[in-house]
C-alpha positions in Angstrom: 0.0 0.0 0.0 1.2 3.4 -1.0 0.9 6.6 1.0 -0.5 10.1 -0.8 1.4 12.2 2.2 5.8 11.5 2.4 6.5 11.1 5.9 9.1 14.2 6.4 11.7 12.8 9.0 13.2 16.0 10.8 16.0 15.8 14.0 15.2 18.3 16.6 18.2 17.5 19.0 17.6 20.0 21.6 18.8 19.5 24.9 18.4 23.4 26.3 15.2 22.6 28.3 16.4 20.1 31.0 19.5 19.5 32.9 20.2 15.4 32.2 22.8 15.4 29.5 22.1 13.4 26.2 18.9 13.5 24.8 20.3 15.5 21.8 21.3 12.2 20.8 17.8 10.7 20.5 17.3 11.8 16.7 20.4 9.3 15.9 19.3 6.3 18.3 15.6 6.2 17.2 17.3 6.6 12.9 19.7 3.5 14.2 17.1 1.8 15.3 15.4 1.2 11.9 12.9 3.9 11.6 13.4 4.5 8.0 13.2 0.7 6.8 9.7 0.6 8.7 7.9 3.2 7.2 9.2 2.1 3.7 8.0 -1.4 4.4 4.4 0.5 5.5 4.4 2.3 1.9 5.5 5.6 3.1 8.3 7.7 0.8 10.3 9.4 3.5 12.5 12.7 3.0 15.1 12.5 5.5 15.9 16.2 6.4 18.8 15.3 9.1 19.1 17.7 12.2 18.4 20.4 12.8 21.1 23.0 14.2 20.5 23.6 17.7 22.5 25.6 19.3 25.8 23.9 21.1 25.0 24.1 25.0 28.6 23.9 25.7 29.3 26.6 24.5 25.8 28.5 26.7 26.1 29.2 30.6 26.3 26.1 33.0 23.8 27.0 35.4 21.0 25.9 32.3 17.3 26.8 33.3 15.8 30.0 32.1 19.6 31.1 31.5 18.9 28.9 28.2 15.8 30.8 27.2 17.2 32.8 24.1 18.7 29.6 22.3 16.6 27.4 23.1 13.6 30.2 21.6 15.9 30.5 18.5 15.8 26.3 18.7 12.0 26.2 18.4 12.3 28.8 15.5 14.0 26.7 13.6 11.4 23.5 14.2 8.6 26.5 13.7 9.5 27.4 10.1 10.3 23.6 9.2 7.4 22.4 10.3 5.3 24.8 8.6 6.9 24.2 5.2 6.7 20.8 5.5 3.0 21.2 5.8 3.0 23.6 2.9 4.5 20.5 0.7 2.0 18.1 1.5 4.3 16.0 3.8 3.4 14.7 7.1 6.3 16.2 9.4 7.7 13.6 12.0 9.8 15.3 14.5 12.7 13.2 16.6 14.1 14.8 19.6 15.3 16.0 21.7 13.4 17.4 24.7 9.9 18.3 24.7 10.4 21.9 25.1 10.3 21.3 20.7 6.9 21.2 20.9 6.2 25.1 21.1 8.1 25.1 17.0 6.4 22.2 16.6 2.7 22.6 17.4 3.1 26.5 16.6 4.0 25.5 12.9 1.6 23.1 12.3 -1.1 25.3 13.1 0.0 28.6 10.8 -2.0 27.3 8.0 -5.2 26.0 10.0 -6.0 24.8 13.6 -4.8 20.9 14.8 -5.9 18.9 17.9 -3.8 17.8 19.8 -3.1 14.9 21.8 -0.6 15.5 24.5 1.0 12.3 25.7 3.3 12.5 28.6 3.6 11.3 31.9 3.9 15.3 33.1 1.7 18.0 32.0 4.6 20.6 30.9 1.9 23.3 32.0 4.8 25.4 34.1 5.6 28.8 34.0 8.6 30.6 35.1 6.7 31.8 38.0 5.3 28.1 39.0 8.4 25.6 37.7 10.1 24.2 40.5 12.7 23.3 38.6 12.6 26.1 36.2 13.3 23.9 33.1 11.8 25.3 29.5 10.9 21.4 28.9 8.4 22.1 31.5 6.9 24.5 30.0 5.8 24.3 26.2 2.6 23.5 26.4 1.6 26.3 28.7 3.3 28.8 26.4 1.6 27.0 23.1 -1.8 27.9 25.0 -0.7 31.8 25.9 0.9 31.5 29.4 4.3 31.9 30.3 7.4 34.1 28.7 6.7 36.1 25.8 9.3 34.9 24.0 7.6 31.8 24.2 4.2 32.5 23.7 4.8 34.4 20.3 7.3 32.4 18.5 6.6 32.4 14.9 3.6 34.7 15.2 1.7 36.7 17.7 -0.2 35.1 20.4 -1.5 31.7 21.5 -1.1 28.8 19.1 -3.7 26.5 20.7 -7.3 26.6 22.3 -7.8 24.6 25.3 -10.8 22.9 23.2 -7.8 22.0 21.2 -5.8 19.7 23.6 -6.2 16.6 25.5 -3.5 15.4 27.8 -3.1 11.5 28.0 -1.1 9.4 30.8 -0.5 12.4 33.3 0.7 10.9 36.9 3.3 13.5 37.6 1.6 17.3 38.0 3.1 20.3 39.9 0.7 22.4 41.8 1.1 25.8 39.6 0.4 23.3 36.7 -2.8 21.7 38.2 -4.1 25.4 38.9 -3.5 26.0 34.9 -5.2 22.8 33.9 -8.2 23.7 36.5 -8.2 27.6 34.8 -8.2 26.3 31.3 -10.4 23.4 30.6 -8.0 21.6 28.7 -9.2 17.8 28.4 -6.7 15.7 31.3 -6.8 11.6 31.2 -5.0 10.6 34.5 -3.3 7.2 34.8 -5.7 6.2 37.4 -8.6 7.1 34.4 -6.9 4.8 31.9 -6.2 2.2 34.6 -10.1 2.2 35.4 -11.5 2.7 32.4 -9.1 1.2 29.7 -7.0 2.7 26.9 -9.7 1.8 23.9 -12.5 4.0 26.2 -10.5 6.5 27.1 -8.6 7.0 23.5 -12.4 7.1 21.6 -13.6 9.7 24.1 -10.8 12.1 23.3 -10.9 11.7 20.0 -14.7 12.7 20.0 -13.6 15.8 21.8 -11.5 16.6 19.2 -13.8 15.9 16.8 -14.4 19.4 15.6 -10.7 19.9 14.1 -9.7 18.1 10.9 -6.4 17.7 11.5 -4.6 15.9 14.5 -0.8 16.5 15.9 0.2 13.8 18.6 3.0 15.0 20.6 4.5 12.2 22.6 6.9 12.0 25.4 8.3 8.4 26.0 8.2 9.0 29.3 4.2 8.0 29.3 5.2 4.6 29.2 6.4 2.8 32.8 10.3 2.9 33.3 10.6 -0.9 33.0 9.2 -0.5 29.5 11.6 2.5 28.5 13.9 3.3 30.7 16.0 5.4 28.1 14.0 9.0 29.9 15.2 11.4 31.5 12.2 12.1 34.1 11.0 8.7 34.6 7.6 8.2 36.4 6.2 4.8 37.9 3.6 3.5 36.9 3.1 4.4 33.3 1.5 2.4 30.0 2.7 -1.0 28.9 4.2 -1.7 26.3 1.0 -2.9 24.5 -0.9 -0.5 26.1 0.4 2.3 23.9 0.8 0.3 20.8 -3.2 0.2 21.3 -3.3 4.3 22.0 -1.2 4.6 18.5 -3.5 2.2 16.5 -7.0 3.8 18.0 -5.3 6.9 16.5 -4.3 5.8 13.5 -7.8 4.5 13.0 -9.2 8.0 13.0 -7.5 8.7 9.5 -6.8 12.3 10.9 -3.4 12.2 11.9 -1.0 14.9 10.3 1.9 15.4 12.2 4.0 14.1 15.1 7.1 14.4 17.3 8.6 11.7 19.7 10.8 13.4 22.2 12.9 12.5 25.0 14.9 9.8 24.3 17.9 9.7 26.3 20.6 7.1 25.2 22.9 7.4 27.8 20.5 6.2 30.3 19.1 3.4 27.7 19.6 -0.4 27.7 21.4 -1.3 24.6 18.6 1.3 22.5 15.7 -0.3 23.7 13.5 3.0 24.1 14.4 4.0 20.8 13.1 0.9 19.2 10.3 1.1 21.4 9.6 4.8 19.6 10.4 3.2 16.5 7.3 0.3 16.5 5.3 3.1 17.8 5.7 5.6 15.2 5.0 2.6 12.9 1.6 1.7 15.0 0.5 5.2 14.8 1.1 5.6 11.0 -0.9 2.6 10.2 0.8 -0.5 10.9 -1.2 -3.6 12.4 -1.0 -7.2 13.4 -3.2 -7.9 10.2 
């Protein structure tokens, strides 16, 4: 089977929004891991577009944090503008990283041309500000920012404003929440699926209720953190979390999706080598990205 929409492959390797060295190195674990051989088996023509250039954080100030706010904002430029072109050529723009702080290029230049939903799957909700992070790392904060709270430099990367309606999102697999962020989630109505909701009511439930709540946007963007699934399942992460999804839970999340026939655009982010098991995470991100872009057992 042949696919109308080339899967644009795109490195993101930033590392400027937490303080665990090596998930820059994620793009190049999850491409060693076979990614490119499993979409072509799927049908999919790929355009490999390498990495992006980040800027070097060895060459920025060692005390990280905020202090990385400028390059890290000229980062997320970068994956803003690619991302929208890609869109403009009729591909389907899969982003590798790197930290999750991508998301605000990302998810800000998938939307220039029209609004997405989007499905937020982490084990944290990355709802922080400045004024709330405990830790006061930017990978803690995109998804606030992509909704219109946070730094300015943030909120109006690419263009002016928020890039997302809280109509828009649904977070999936959250068991790790700081308080400032639950006030946010409370104040803006976004759609939250706990752990203990997908423990109680399933993955298949949960997954075709959020999908309904998105219903009213044509396009979907799934930004997904590896560290949604449990530790023992991928422990290449640099915030792991107990008590996440199984291995075939979120094999089932990515093929309910897929399903839909809505899916546009993607990024897996925060694959850390250094703290993998001989690239197990990677592959994990690998079968995954091949579940949500339409592969099945029959």
């Amino acid at each position: 089977m042949t696919h109308p929409r080339p899967v644009a492959v795109i490195g993101a390797p930033l590392d400027l929004g937490q303080s665990r060295r090596g998930v820059d190195m994620g793009p190049s674990a999850t491409r060693y891991a076979g990614l490119d051989a499993q979409l072509r088996r799927l049908g999919y023509e790929t355009e490999n577009l390498g990495n992006l250039h980040i800027p070097d954080r060895d060459t920025l100030p060692a005390e990280g944090g905020m202090a990385y706010l400028e390059p890290a904002v000229e980062a997320c430029r970068c994956v803003y503008d690619t991302a929208r072109d890609a869109v403009a050529r009729g591909n389907f723009p899969l982003f590798l990283g790197g930290d999750h702080s991508l998301a605000v290029g990302t998810i800000g230049g998938v939307t220039e041309e029209e609004p997405v939903g989007v499905l937020w799957i982490d084990a944290h909700a990355d709802m922080n500000t400045p004024e709330t992070s405990p830790s006061g790392n930017l990978h803690g904060m995109p998804l606030a920012a992509l909704l219109g709270y946070g730094r300015d430099e943030m909120v109006n990367l690419g263009r002016k404003g928020p890039k997302l309606q809280p109509g828009d999102v649904v977070l999936i697999g959250l068991r790790s929440i700081d308080p400032g962020e639950r006030d946010l989630i409370r104040k803006t109505g976004v759609g939250v699926y706990t752990m203990r909701e997908l423990d109680e009511r399933g993955v298949s439930v949960v997954l075709r209720e959020a999908l309904v709540r998105l219903a009213h946007r044509r396009r979907l963007h799934v930004s997904f953190d590896m560290d949604v699934l449990d530790p023992s399942e991928a422990p290449g992460v640099g915030t792991p979390v107990s008590g996440g999804l199984t291995y075939r839970e979120a094999h089932l999340l990515m093929e309910i999706v897929a399903e839909s026939g809505r899916v546009a655009s993607a990024e897996v982010v925060e694959i850390n080598p250094i703290l993998d098991h001989e690239n197990e995470t990677a592959r994990l991100a690998c079968g995954l990205i091949s579940s949500l872009l339409g592969k099945s057992i029959l």
